[in-house]
C-alpha positions as CSV (number, residue, x, y, z in Angstrom):
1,X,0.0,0.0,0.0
2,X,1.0,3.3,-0.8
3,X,2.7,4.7,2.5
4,X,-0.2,7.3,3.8
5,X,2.2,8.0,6.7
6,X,3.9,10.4,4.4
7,X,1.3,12.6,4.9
8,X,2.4,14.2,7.7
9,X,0.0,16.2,9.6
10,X,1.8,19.9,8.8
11,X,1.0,18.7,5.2
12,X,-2.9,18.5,5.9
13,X,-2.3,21.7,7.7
14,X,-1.5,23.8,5.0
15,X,-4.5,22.7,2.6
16,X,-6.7,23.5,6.0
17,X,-8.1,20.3,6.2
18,X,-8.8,20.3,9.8
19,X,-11.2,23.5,9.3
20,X,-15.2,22.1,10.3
21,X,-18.5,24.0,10.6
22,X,-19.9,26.1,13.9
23,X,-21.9,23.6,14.4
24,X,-20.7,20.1,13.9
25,X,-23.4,17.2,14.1
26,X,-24.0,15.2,17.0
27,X,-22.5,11.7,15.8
28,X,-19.3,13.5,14.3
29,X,-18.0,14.7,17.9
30,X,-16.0,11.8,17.5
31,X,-13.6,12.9,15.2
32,X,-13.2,16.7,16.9
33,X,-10.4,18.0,18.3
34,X,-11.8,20.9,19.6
35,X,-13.1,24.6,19.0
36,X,-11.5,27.8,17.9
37,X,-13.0,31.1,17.6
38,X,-16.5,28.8,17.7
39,X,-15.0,27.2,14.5
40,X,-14.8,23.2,14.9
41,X,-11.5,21.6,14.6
42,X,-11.3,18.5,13.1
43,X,-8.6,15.9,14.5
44,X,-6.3,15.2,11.7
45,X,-4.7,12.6,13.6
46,X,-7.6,10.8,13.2
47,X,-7.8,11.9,9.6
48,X,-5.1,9.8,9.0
49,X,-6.3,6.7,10.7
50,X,-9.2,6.8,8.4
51,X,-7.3,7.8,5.1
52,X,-5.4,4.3,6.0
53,X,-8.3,2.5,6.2
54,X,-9.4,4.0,2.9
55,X,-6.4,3.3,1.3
56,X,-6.0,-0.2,2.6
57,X,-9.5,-0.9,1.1
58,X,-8.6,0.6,-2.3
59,X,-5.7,-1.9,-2.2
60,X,-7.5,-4.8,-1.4
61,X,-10.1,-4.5,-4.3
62,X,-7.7,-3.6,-7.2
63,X,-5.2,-6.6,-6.0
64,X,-8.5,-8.6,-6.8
65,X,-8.8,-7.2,-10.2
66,X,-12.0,-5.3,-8.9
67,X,-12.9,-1.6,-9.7
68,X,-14.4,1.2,-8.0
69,X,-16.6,4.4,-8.9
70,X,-15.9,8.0,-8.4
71,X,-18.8,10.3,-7.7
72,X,-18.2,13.9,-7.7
73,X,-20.8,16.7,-8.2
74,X,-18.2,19.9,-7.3
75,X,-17.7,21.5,-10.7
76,X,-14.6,22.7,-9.1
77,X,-13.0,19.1,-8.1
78,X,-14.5,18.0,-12.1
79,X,-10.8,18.4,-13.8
80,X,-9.5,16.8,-10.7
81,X,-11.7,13.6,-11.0
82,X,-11.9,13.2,-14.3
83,X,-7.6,12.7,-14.1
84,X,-7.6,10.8,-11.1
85,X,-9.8,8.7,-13.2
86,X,-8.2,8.6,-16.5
87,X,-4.9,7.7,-14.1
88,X,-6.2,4.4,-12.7
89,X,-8.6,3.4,-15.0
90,X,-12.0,3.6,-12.7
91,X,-15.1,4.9,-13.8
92,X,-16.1,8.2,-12.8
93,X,-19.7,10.8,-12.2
94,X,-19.2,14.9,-12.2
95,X,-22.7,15.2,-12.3
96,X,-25.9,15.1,-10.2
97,X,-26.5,11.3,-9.3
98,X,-29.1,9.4,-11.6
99,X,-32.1,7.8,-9.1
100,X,-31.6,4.1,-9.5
101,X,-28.1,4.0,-11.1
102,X,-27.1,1.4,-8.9
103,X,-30.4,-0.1,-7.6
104,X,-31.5,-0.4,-11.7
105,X,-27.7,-1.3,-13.1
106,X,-29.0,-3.7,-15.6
107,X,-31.3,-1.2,-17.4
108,X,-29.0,2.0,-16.6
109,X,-26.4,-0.2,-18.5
110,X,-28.8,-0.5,-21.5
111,X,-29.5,3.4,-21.1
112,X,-25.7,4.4,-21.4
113,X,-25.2,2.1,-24.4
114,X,-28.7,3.4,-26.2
115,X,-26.9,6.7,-25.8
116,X,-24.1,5.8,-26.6
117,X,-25.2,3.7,-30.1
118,X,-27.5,7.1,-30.8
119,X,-24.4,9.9,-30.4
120,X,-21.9,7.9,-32.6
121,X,-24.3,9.2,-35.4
122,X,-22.4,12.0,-35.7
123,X,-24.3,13.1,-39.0
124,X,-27.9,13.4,-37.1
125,X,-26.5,16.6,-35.6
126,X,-27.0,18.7,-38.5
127,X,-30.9,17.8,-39.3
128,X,-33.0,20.3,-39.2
129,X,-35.9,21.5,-36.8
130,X,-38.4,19.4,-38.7
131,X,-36.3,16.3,-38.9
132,X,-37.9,13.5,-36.1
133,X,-34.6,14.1,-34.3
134,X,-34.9,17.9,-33.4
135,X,-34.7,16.8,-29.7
136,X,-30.6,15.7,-30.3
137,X,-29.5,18.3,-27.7
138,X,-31.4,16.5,-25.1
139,X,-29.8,13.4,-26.1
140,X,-26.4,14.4,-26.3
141,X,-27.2,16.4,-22.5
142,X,-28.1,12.4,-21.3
143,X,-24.7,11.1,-23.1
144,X,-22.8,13.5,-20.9
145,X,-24.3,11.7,-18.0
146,X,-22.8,8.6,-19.0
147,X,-19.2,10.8,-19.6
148,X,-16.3,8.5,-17.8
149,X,-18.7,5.2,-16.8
150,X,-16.8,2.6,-18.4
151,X,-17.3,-0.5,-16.1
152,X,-19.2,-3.4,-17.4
153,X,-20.0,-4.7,-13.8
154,X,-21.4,-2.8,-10.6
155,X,-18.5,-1.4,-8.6
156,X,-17.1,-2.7,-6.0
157,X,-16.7,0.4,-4.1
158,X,-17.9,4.0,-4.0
159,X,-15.4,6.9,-3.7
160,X,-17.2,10.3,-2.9
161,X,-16.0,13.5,-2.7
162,X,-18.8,15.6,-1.7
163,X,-21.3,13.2,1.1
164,X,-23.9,15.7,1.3
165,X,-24.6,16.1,-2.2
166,X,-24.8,12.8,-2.5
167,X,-27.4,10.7,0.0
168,X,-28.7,9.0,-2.9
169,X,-25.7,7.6,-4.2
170,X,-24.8,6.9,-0.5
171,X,-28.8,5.2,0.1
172,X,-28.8,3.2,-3.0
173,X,-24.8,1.6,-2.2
174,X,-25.9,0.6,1.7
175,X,-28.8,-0.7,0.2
176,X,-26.9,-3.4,-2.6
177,X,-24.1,-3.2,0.4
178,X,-21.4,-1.9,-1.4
179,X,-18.4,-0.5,0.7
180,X,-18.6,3.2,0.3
181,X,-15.3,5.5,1.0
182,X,-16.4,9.2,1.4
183,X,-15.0,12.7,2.6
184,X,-17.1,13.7,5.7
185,X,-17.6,17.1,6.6
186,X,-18.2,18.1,10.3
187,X,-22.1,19.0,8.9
188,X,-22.7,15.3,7.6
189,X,-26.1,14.4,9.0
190,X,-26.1,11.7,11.2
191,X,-28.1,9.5,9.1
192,X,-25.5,9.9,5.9
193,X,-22.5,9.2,7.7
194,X,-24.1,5.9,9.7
195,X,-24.1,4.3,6.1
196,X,-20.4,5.5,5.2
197,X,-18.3,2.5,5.7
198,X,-14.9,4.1,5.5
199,X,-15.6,7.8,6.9
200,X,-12.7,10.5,5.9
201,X,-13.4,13.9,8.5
202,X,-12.0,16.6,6.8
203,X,-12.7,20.0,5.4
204,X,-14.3,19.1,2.2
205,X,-14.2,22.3,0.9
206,X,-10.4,22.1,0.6
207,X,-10.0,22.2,-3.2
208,X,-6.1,21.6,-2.1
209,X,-7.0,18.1,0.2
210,X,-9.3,17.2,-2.5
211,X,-6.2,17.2,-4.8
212,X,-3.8,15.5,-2.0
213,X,-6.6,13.1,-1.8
214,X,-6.9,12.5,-5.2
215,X,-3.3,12.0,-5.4
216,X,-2.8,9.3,-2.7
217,X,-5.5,7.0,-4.0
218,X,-4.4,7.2,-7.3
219,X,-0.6,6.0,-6.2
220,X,-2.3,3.2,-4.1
221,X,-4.0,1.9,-7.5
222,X,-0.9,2.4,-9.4
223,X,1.2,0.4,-6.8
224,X,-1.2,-2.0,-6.1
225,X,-1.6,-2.9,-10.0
226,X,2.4,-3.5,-10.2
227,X,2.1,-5.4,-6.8
């Protein structure tokens, strides 16, 4: 496993990960290390404990030739993501979550290859207003959703960067059990971050730990793939 450690806690200082909310929830107390100026402070000590556990996890599923999915919905972190991805060869979302995309695989899978089928018509695009295909925008808008999804099976992991934006992403994976790894916030609501399996408390409105982040999962891939 990529060595974590290296991320020494001065490090996660200067991309102000340990900045939380004023008013943290109830079930993330946990991971506090305090107040300042009625500011939470989040623990990065046990930032790292949890960015471990991540990672190990990570490991564990690529040595098995398994694949995991990114879910993002910053448009800031979308560059970011989409690299990461392109990097270890895992799917990717930088877009609001599709209702069922997990729960409904089988069809969603049909969906993104309709789409898919439809767009590689590249000649459609010029037909005119009367033609039966004067809705194309609308299709190409639904290829976009389908924009970095490249695995054939469900994944065997969710990575998330942004929880609160994304209960239903979060709902539908505890409900097919599927091990979810996600930056928490101190303002997670309780209910969110009960079905997190691998919890990261951090600032995760640090464009700069996003990229750290980003970074160390995608030279645990790299090094478990060579392993």
């Amino acid at each position: 496993m990529y060595n974590s450690s290296l991320l020494v806690i001065q490090k996660l200082l200067s991309t102000n990960a340990y900045l939380g909310h004023r008013i943290p929830t109830s079930d993330f107390q946990g991971y506090l290390y305090g107040f300042r100026n009625e500011m939470a402070i989040i623990n990065l000590e046990k930032t790292l404990i949890c960015l471990r556990r991540a990672c190990n996890l990570i490991e564990f599923i690529i040595r098995a030739k398994g694949h995991f999915l990114l879910v993002n919905t910053n448009l800031e972190y979308n560059k970011i993501i989409q690299q990461m991805a392109k990097k270890t060869n895992q799917s990717y979302i930088n877009h609001k979550w599709i209702g069922g995309f997990l729960t409904n695989w089988k069809h969603m899978k049909n969906v993104q290859k309709h789409f898919q089928d439809f767009s590689a018509h590249s000649n459609l695009k010029d037909a005119s207003t009367s033609s039966p295909f004067n809705s194309f925008p609308r299709f190409r808008k639904m290829q976009k959703c389908f924009e970095g999804i490249v695995t054939h099976d469900i994944p065997d992991c969710l990575v998330i960067i942004n929880a609160n934006k994304n209960s239903m992403a979060i709902l539908e994976a505890d409900q097919l059990q599927i091990p979810i790894v996600s930056l928490v916030d101190s303002n997670i609501p309780n209910r969110l971050q009960k079905l997190i399996t691998y919890p990261i408390p951090v600032n995760d409105d640090s464009i700069q730990f996003v990229y750290l982040f980003c970074n160390l999962i995608t030279k645990t891939v790299i090094l478990s793939q060579s392993a």
